[in-house]
C-alpha positions as CSV (number, residue, x, y, z in Angstrom):
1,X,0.0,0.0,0.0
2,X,2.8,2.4,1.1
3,X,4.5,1.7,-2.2
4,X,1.4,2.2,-4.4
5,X,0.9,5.6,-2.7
6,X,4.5,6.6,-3.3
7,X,4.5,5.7,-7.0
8,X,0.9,7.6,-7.4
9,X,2.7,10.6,-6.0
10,X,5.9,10.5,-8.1
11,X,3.5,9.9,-11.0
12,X,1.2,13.3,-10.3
13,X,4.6,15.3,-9.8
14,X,5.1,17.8,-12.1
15,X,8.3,18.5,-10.9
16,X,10.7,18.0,-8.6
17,X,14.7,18.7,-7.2
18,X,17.2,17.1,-5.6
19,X,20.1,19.3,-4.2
20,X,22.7,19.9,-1.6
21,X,21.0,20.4,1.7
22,X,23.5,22.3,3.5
23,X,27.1,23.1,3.9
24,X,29.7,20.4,4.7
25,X,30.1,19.7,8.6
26,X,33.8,19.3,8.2
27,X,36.9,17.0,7.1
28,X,37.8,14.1,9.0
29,X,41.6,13.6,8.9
30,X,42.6,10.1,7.3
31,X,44.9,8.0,9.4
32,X,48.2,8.7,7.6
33,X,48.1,12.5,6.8
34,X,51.2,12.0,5.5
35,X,50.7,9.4,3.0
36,X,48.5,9.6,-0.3
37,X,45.1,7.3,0.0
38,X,45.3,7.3,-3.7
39,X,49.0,7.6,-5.0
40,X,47.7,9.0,-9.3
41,X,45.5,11.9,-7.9
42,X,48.7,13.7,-6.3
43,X,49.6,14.5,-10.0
44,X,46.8,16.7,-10.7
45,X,46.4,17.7,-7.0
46,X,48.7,17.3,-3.6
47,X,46.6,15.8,-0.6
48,X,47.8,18.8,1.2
49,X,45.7,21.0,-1.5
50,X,42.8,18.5,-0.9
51,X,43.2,19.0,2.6
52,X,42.8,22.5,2.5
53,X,40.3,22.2,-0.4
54,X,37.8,19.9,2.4
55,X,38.1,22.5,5.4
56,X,37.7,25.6,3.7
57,X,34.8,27.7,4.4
58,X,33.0,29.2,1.9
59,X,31.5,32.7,3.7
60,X,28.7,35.0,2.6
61,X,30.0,38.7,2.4
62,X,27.4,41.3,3.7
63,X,26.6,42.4,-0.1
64,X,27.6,39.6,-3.0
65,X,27.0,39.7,-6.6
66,X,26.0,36.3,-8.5
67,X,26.3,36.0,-12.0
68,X,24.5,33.8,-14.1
69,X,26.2,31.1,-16.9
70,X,24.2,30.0,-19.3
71,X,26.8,27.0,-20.6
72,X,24.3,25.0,-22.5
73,X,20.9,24.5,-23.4
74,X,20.2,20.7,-25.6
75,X,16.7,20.8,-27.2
76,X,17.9,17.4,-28.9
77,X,18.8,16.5,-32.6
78,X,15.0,15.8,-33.8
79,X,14.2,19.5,-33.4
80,X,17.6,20.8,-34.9
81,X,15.7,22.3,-37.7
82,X,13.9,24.5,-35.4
83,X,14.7,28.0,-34.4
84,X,16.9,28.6,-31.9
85,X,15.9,28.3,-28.5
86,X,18.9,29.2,-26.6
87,X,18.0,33.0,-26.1
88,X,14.4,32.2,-25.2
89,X,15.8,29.8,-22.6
90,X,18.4,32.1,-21.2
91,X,15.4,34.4,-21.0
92,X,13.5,32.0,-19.2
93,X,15.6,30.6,-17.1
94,X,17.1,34.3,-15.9
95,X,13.5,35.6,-14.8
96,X,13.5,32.8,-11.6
97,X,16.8,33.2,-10.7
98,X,16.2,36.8,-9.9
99,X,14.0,35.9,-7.1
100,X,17.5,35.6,-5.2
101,X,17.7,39.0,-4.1
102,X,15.2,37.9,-1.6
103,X,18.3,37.1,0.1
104,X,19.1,40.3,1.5
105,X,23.3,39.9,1.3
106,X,21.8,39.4,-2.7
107,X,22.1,42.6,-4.2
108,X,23.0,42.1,-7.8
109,X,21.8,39.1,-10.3
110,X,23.2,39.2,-14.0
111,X,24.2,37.2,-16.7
112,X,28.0,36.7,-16.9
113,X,29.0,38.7,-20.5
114,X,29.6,36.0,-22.8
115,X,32.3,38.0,-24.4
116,X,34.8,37.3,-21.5
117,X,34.9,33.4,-22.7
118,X,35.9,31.4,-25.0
119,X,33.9,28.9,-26.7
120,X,35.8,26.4,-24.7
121,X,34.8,27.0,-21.3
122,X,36.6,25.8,-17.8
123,X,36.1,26.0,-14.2
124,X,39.5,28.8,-14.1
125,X,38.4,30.6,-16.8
126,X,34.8,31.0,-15.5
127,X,36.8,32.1,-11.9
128,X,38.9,34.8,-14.0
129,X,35.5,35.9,-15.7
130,X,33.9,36.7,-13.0
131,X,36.8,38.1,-11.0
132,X,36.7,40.7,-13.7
133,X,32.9,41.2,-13.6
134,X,33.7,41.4,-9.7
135,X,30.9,38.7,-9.1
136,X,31.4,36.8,-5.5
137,X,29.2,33.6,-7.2
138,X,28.5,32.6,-10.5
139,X,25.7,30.4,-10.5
140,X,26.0,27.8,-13.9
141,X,23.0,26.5,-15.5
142,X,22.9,23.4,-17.9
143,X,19.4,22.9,-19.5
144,X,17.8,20.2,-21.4
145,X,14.5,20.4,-22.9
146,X,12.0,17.4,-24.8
147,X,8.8,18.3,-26.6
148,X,6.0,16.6,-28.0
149,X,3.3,17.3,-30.3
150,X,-0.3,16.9,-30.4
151,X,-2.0,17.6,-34.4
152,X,-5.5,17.4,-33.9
153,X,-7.7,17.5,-36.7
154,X,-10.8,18.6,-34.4
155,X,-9.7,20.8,-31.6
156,X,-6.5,23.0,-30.3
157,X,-3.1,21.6,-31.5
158,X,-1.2,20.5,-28.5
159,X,2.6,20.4,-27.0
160,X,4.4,19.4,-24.0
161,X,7.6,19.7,-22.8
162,X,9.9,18.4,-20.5
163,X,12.9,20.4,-18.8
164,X,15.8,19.1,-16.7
165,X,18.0,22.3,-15.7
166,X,21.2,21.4,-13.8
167,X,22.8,23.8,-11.5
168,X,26.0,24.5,-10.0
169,X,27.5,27.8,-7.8
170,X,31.0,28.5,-8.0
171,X,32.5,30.5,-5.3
172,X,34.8,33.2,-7.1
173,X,37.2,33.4,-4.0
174,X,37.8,29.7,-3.1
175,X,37.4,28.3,-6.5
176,X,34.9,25.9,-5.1
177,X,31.5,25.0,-5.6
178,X,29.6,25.3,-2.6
179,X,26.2,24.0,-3.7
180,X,24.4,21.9,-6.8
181,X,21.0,21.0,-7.8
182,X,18.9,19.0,-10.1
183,X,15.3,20.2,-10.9
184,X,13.0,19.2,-13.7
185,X,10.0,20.5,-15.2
186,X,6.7,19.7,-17.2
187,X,4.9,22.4,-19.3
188,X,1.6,21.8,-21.8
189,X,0.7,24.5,-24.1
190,X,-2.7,24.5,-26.9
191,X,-1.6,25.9,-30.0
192,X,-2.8,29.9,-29.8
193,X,-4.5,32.5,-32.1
194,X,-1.6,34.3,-34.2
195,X,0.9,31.3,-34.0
196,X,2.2,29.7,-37.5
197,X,2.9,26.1,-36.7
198,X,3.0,24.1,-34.1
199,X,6.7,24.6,-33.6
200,X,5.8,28.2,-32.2
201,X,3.4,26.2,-29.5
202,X,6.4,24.3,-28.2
203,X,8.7,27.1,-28.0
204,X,6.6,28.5,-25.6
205,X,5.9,25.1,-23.2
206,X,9.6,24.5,-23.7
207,X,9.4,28.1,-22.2
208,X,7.4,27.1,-19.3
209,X,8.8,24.1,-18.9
210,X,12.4,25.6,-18.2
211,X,10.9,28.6,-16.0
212,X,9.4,26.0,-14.1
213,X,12.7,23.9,-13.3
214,X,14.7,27.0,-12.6
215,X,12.5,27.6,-10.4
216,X,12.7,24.6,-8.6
217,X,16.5,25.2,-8.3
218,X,16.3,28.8,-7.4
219,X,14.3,27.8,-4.2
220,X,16.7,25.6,-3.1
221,X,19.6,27.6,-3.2
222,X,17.6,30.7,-1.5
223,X,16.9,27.7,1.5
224,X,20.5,26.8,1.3
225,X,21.9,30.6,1.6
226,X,19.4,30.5,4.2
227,X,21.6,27.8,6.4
228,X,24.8,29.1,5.1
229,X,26.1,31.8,7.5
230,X,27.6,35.1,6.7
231,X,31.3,36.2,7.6
């Protein structure tokens, strides 16, 4: 019975997220500090730099700027023909995220200018970007979107969409990333007055669908600033 009523509710779910609950409590030492647990990781990093990696704290200043990374949005190879939906996601996916100057050390939210990084991205040259864009956080979004269509010969055209939108903050100081999250979302939208094809319909659940997971994410971060404590 308990089982039954678990699966009804993941089935009425129309979305969800699963994130970092709270900060780290703390490193426990191993029992040779002097000695390498795994002997091939001290070529990329010393277990001294891991040790000091574990215990650092990452604080809150009193006012912090985030920036927002866009890195990707995948609407998948059977829509390629489409128009573009990576602006409209940006878009989308920017309007929730603003919600976190609710957090009053919050007082700035942007997108990170695109124009100070390559095409090939990494996690230093994010940290120099947004050194220069003086951001304390950069919060980096991954999106994924699926749609569906609906031709009706009597009645409203119909799409769906599905969104999972993957985040990640990177603290600008430390160069680590404090907090990640996982959120999806579902979006159904009837073909309107004024719209060409069908393909305009699922721009806009796609839309949804992304404003929805970001959502999601952007209310568990504000809980997880929430439990973080400031300086």
């Amino acid at each position: 019975m308990k089982c039954s009523t678990l699966l009804a509710v993941l089935v009425l779910s129309g979305c969800g997220r699963v994130g970092t609950y709270g900060p780290p409590p703390g490193a426990v030492n191993p029992v040779d500090g002097g000695r390498a647990l795994i002997p091939a990781d001290t070529e990329i990093l010393s277990d001294q730099d891991i040790a000091r990696i574990l215990t650092a704290r990452v604080d809150v200043p009193d006012k912090m700027r985030i920036a927002v990374l866009h890195l990707s949005h995948d609407r998948g190879s059977e829509r390629s023909w489409q128009p573009s939906f990576s602006g409209i996601a940006s878009r989308s996916a920017l309007d929730p995220v603003l919600r976190l100057v609710d957090d009053k050390r919050v007082f700035d939210v942007s997108f990170l200018p695109s124009f100070l990084l390559p095409d090939q991205k990494s996690v230093p040259l994010i940290r120099e970007a947004a050194a220069r864009y003086q951001a304390d956080w950069v919060l980096i979004v991954k999106t994924t979107t699926r749609d569906f269509w609906k031709d009706r010969a009597l009645g409203k055209d119909e799409a769906r969409a599905f969104c999972e939108a993957e985040c990640a903050v990177l603290d600008v100081r430390t160069g680590t990333i404090p907090y990640t999250s996982l959120a999806t979302g579902e979006a159904t939208a009837f073909r309107a007055e004024g719209e060409y094809s069908l393909a305009e319909t699922s721009l806009r659940a796609e839309s949804m669908a992304v404003e929805q997971a970001m959502a999601e994410n952007v209310a568990g971060l504000l809980a997880f600033l929430g439990r973080l404590g400031g300086p």
